[in-house]
C-alpha positions in Angstrom: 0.0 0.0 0.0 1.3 3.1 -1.3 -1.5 5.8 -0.9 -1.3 7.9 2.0 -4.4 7.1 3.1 -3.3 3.3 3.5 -0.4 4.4 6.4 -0.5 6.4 9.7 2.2 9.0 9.8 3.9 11.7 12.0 4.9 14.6 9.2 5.6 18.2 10.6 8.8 20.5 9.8 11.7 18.1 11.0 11.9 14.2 11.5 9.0 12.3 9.9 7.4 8.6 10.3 5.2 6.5 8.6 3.6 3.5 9.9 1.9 0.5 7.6 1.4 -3.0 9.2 4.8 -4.3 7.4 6.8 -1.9 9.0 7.5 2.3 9.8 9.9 4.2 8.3 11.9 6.8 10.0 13.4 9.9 8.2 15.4 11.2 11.4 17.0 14.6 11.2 19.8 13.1 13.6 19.6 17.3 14.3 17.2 17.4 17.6 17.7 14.2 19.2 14.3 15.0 21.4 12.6 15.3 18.4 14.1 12.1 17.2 12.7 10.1 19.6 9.4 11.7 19.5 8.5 10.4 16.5 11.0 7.0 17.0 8.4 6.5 20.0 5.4 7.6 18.0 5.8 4.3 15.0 6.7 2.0 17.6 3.1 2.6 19.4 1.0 2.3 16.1 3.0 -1.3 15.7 2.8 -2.0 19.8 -1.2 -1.1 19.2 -1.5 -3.0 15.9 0.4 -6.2 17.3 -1.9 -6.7 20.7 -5.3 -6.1 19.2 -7.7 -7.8 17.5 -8.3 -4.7 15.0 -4.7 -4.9 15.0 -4.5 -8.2 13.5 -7.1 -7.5 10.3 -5.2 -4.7 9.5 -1.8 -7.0 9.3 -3.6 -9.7 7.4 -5.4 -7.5 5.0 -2.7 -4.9 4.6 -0.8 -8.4 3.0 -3.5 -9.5 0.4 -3.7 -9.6 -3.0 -5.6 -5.6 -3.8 -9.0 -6.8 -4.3 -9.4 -8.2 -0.9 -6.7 -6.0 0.4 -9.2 -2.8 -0.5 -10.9 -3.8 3.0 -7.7 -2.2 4.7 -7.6 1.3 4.1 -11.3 1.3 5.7 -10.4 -0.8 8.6 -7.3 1.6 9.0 -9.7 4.8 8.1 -12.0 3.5 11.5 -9.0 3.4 14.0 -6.8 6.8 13.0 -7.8 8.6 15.8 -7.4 5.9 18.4 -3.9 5.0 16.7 -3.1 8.7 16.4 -3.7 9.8 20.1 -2.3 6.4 21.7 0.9 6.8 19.8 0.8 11.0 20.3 0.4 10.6 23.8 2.7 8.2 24.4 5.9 9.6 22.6 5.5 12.6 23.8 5.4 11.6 27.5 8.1 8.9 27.1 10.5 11.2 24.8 9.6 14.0 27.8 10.5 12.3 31.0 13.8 12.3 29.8 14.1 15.3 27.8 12.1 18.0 29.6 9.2 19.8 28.2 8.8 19.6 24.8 6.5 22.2 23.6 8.8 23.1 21.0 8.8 19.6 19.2 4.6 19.5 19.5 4.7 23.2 17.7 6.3 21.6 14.8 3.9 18.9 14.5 0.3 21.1 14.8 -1.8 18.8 13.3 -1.3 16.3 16.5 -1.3 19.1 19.3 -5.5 19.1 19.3 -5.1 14.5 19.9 -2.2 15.0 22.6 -4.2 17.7 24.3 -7.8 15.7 24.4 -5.7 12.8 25.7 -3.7 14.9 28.2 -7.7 15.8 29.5 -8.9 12.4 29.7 -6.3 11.5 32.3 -6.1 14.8 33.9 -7.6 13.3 37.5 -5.1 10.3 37.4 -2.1 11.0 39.4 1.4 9.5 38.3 2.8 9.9 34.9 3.2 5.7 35.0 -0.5 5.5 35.6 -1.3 7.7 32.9 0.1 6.5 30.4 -1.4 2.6 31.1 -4.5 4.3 31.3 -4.4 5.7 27.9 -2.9 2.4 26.4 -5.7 0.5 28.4 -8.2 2.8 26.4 -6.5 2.4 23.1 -6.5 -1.7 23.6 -10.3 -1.3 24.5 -11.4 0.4 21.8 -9.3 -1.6 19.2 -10.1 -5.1 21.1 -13.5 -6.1 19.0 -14.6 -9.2 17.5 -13.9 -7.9 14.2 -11.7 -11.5 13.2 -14.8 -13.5 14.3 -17.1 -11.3 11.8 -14.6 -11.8 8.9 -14.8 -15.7 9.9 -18.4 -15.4 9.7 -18.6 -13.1 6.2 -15.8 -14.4 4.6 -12.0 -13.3 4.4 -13.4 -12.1 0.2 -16.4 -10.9 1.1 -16.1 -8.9 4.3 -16.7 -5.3 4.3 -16.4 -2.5 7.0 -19.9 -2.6 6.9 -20.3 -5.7 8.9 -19.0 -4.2 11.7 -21.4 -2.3 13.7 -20.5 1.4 14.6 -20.0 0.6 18.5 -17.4 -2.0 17.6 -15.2 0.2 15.5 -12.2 1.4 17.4 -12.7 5.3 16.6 -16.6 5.5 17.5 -15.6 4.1 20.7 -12.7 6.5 21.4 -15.4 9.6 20.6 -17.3 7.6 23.5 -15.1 8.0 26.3 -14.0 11.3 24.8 -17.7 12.7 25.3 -17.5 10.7 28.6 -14.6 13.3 30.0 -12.0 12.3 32.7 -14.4 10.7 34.9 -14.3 7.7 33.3 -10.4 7.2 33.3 -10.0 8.5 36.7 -12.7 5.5 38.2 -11.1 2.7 35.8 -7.5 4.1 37.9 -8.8 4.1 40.9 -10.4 0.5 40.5 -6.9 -0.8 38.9 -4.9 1.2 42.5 -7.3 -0.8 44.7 -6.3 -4.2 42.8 -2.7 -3.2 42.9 -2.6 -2.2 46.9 -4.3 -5.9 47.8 -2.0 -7.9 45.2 1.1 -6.1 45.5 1.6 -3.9 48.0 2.7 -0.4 48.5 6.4 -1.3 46.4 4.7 -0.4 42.6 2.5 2.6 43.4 5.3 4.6 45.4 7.2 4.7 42.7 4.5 6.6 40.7 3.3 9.4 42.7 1.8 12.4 41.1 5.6 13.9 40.9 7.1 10.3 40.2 9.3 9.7 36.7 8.1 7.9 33.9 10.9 6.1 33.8 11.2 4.7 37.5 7.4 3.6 37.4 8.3 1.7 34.4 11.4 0.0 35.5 10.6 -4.5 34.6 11.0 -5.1 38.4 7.3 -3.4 38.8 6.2 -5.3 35.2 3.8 -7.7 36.5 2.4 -4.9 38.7 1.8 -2.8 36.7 0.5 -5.1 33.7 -2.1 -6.1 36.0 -3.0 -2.5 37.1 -3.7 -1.8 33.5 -5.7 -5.2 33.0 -7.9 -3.9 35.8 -8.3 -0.5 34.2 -9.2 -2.2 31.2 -12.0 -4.4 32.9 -13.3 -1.2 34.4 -13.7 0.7 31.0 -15.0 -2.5 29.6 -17.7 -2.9 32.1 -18.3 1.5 31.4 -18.7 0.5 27.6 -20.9 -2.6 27.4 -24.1 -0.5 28.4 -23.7 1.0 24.3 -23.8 -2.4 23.0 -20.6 -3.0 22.2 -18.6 -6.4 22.0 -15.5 -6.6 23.4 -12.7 -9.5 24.1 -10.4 -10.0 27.4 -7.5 -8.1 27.0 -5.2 -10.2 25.3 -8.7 -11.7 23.6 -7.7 -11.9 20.5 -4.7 -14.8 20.0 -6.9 -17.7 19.1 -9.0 -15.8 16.3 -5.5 -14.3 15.1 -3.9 -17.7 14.4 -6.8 -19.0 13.0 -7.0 -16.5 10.9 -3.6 -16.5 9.6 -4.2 -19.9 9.5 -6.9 -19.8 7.3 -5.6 -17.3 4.6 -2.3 -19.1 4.2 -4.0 -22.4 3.3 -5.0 -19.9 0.4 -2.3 -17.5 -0.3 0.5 -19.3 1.3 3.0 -17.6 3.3 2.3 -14.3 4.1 5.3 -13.3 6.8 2.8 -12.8 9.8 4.2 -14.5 13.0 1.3 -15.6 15.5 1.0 -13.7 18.4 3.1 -12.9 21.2 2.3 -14.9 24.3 1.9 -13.7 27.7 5.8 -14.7 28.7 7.2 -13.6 25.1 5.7 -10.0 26.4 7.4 -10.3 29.2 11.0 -11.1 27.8 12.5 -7.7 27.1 15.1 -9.2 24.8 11.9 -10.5 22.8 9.9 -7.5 23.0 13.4 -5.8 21.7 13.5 -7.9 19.0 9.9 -7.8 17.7 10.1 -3.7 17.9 13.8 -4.1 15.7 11.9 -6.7 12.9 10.0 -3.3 11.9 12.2 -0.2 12.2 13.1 1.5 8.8 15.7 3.7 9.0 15.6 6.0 5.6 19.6 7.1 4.1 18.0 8.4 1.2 15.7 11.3 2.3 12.8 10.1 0.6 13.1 8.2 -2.5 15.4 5.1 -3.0 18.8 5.7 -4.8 19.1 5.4 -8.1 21.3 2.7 -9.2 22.5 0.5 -12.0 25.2 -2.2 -13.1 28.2 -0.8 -14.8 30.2 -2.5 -17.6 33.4 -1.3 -16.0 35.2 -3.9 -13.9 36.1 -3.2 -10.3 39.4 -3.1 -10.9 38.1 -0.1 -13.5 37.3 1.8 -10.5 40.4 1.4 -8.3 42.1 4.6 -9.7 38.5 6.7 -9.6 38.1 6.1 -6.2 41.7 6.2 -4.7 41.2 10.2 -5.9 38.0 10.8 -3.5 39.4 10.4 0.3 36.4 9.5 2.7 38.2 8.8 5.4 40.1 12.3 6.5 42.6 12.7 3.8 42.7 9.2 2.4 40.2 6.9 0.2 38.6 3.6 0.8 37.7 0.6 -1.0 34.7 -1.2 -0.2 33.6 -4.6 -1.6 29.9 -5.2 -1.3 27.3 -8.3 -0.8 23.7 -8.3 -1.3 20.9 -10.6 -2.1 19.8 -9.8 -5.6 16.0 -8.9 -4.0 17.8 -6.8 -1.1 19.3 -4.6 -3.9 16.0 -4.5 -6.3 14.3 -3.6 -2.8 17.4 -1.3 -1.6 17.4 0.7 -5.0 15.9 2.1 -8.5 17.0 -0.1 -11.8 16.8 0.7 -15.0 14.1 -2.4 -15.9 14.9 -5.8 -16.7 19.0 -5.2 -15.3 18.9 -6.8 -12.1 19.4 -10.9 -12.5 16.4 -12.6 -11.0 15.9 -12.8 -7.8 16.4 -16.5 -7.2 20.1 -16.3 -8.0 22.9 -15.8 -5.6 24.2 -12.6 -4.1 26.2 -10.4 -6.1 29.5 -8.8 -5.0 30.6 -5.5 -6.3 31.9 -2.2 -5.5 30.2 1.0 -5.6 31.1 4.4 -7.1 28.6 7.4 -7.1 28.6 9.7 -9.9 25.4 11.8 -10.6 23.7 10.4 -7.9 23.4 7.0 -9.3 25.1 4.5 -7.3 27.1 2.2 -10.0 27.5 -1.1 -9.0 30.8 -2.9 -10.8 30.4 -6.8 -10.1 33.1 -8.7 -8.8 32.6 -11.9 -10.9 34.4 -14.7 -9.0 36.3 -14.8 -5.3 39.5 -15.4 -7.9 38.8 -11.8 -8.5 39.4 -10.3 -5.1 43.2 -10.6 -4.8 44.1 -8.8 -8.0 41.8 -6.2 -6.9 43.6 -5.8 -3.6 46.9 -5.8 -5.3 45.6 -3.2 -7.6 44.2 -1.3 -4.6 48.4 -1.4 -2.5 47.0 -0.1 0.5 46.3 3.4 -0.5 43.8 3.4 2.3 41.1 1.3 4.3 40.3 -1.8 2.4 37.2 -3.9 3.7 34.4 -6.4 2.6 31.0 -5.9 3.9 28.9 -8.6 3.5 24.8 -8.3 4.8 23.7 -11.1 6.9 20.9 -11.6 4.4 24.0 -13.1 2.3 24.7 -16.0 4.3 21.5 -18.3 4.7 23.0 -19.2 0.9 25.4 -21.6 2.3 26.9 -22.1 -1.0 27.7 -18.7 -1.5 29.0 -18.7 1.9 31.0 -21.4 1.1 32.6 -20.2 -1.6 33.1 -16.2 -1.1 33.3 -15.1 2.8 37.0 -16.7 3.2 38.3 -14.4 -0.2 36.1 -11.7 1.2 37.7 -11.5 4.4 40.9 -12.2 3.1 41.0 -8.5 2.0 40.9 -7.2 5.5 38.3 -6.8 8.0 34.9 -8.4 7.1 31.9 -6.5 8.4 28.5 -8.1 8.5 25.4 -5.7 7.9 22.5 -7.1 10.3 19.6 -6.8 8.2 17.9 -9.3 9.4 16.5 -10.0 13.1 18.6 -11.1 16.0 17.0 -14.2 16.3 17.9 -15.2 13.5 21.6 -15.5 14.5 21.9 -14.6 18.7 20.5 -17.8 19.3 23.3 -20.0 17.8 26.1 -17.6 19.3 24.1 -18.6 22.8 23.5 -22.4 22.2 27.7 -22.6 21.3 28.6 -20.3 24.3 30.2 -17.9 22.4 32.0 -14.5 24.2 30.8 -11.6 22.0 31.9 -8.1 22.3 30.2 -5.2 21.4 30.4 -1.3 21.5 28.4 2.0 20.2 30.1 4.4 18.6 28.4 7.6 17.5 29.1 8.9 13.8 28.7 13.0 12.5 27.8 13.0 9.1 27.0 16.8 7.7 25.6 18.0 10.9 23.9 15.3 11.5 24.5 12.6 14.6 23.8 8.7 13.8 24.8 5.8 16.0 25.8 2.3 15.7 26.8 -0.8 17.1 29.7 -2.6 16.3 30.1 -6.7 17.7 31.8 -9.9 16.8 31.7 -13.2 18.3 34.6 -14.4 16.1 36.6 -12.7 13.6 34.0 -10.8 11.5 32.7 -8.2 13.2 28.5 -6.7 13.0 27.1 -3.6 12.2 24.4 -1.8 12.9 23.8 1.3 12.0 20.7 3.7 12.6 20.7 5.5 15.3 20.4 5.8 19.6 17.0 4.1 20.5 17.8 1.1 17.6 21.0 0.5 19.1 19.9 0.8 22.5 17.2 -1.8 21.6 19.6 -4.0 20.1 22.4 -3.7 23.2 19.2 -4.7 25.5 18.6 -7.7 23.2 22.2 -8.6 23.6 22.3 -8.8 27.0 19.1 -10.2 27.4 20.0 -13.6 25.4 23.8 -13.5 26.2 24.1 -12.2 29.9 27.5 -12.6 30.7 28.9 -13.2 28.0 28.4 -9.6 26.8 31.8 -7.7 27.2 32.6 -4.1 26.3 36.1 -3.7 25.3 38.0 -1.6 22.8 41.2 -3.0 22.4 39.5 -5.6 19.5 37.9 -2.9 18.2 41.4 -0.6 17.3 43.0 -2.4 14.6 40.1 -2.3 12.7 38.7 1.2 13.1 39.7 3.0 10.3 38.2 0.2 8.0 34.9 0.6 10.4 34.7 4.1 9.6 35.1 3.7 5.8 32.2 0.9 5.7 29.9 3.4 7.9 30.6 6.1 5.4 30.3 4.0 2.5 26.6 2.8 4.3 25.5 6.3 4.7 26.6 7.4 0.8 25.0 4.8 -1.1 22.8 2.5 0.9 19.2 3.5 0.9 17.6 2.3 4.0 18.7 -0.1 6.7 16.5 -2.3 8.2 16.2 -6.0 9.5 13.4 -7.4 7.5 15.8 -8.5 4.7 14.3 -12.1 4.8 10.8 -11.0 5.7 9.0 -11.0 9.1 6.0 -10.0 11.4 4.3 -10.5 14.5 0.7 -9.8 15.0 
């Protein structure tokens, strides 16, 4: 879905975000790092909403059919904007506040979400505790997006179903308008029902650390998790019991599982793989390093500034383009060369071909080295590992010489096989983690491995970017995006790995200048980074 009705985003005057069901995209300014995570924080609650909701789950599975059933999603996603919006408004803002201060100068440049953040900031105005607050507003959101909407598309057919079979007090928005109409009242009783649960369950421990002048971020430390997931179970149950007297259907909380696999279920046996994950279970929402990894599967992070690059193969050899780029120094006063690997559909995703000049996708990776020249990023093709020595010979260590490879590469094992030992016989090897953690972390745990990792932060014309740097053996991983994406994926890290995390430098030396040059050559000529390179999803 291309149209802009078929996406929620957060556009104003600086950093932007766009949010579909298969992923949001972030165009950061890496200028105003408040702002940054304002709208970081916004994408991540339209997926959080999306991927714990019944309304949620028809969006995912109709946002990935073929266009004559998939016309039912822009409805679906046209009757929960407001509910999405002021969840994810809210929320950012709050978060991205408690640690940066007020933030009435990021709102201003956003004014078409000040009137949602302000109606919200009245509906919990009685509620005291910033913790509380927020779980209040998320309870609400969850309510109003938890109806039996995957039962009725059971009943009317995946085909056949229409918005219209849903009556108006089970559609997420004409609910929100509800409570809305309702004022503050109703919040503040669904909190004080959910304190009174919390005092006879838990004790005084989780509600002193969210007084009325408490931070956001202490009430929300994991020690309090089950706590405070339960306080916002009973808010729920409260709101629920406030809302049935309209008519409308609602499920439990986390209702909407069994009808979400079925479903899935059900359209596969039709259309076949459609890269939707069954839901999250109670424990796998309680596993930071999971929760981490399920927000990393969707992240975008857009290099480009809108458009992909342009890009095309060029009849010149590599060897071609040693003497072009040993004249353009990218790293202080001295040039790199860079040797390339990517799946043939990560580059027809990554960039803009002239038609029919890409092999097809089926075949194995392709190796080459790029060279920009009226901002088309010419790719020469390395044809054969035999290839790489006389390029590195040609090359006489005029400056930082290096092989990045994308992890995307290497579930071809052939390939594998056959090109990483050349590649990384030209000097550092760098893998590009486009692809979720748990797709690789796992193995490193099951074999015991030590792996070392640290963040380094990289200026590029004005602008601040971060990334994180590990190895477990000899090559070492990238990513690069920026502080919450690498905070996400150091929490992963220690999560699965515990001690045998490390931070330590001294590896990390010999190969820095060669670390730099890949970062750069990232930044010039890749389009986006992302880990969905081989597809995935959670409802």
């Amino acid at each position: 879905m291309t149209d802009h009705l078929a996406r929620l985003c957060f556009e104003g005057l600086g950093s932007t975000g766009r949010y579909t069901p298969h992923a949001y995209t972030l165009r950061l300014q890496g200028v105003e790092q408040s702002t940054d995570h304002v709208v970081y924080l916004h994408e991540v609650h339209h997926a959080t909403l999306n991927d714990v909701t019944a309304w949620g789950s028809a969006l995912h599975v109709y946002a990935r059919l073929p266009a004559a059933a998939g016309q039912a999603f822009v409805h679906l996603l046209d009757a929960c904007r407001t509910t999405h919006e002021s969840l994810a408004t809210f929320a950012s803002v709050r978060l991205a506040a408690a640690r940066h201060g007020v933030l009435d100068s990021v709102l201003a440049a956003y004014p078409d979400y000040v009137g949602l953040y302000d109606t919200a900031t009245r509906l919990v105005q009685e509620i005291p505790g910033p913790g509380r607050k927020q779980l209040a507003v998320s309870a609400l959101a969850r309510l109003c997006m938890q109806t039996p909407v995957l039962d009725t598309v059971d009943e009317v057919g995946l085909e056949a179903f229409r918005l219209a079979d849903v009556p108006d007090a089970d559609r997420p928005d004409s609910r929100w308008r509800w409570f809305v109409r309702r004022g503050p009242a109703a919040l503040a009783a669904a909190a004080e029902a959910a304190d009174l649960m919390l005092a006879e369950r838990f004790g005084p421990a989780a509600s002193a650390t969210d007084g009325p002048d408490g931070d956001l971020y202490e009430s929300t430390a994991s020690v309090h998790d089950a706590a405070w997931d339960a306080w916002e179970e009973a808010a729920y149950e409260h709101l629920r019991s406030l809302i049935h007297a309209t008519g409308a259907r609602t499920l439990d909380l986390n209702g909407h599982r069994e009808s979400s696999e079925a479903l899935i279920s059900s359209v596969e046996a039709v259309h076949g793989d459609i890269g939707l994950r069954v839901p999250m279970s109670d424990e796998q929402r309680q596993d930071d390093a999971a929760v981490a990894s399920s927000v990393l599967q969707q992240v975008r992070h857009d290099l480009a500034g809108g458009d992909r690059h342009r890009a095309r193969l060029l009849e010149r050899t590599p060897a071609d383009l040693v003497d072009v780029l040993a004249r353009r120094p990218v790293h202080g006063d001295r040039p790199a060369l860079i040797v390339d690997a990517r799946p043939v559909r990560r580059l027809a995703d990554l960039y803009r071909w002239p038609d029919n000049t890409l092999p097809e996708p089926s075949g194995e990776p392709l190796v080459a080295v790029r060279a920009v020249a009226d901002r088309v990023v010419g790719h020469a093709l390395v044809p054969e590992p035999d290839a790489l020595p006389e390029l590195a010979e040609r090359w006489g260590g005029r400056g930082p010489l290096a092989a990045c490879v994308s992890a995307s590469c290497l579930v071809d094992t052939a390939w594998t096989r056959r090109w990483l030992e050349p590649l990384g016989a030209l000097g550092p090897l760098f893998v590009l983690a486009d692809v979720e953690p748990d797709r690789f972390v796992p193995a490193w745990v099951r074999d015991d491995r030590q792996v070392n990792a640290l963040t380094i932060t990289v200026e590029e014309t004005g602008r601040r970017r971060a990334a994180l740097l590990f190895t477990a053996g000899t090559a070492w991983w990238l990513v690069l995006a920026e502080d919450v994406t690498v905070a996400l994926m150091v929490e992963y890290l220690g999560r699965r790995l515990g001690p045998r995390l490390s931070s330590d430098l001294a590896p990390f030396e010999p190969v820095r200048d060669a670390a730099t040059a890949v970062i750069g050559n990232l930044l010039a000529t890749e389009s986006f980074v992302s880990f969905d390179a081989l597809g995935s999803g959670h409802v």
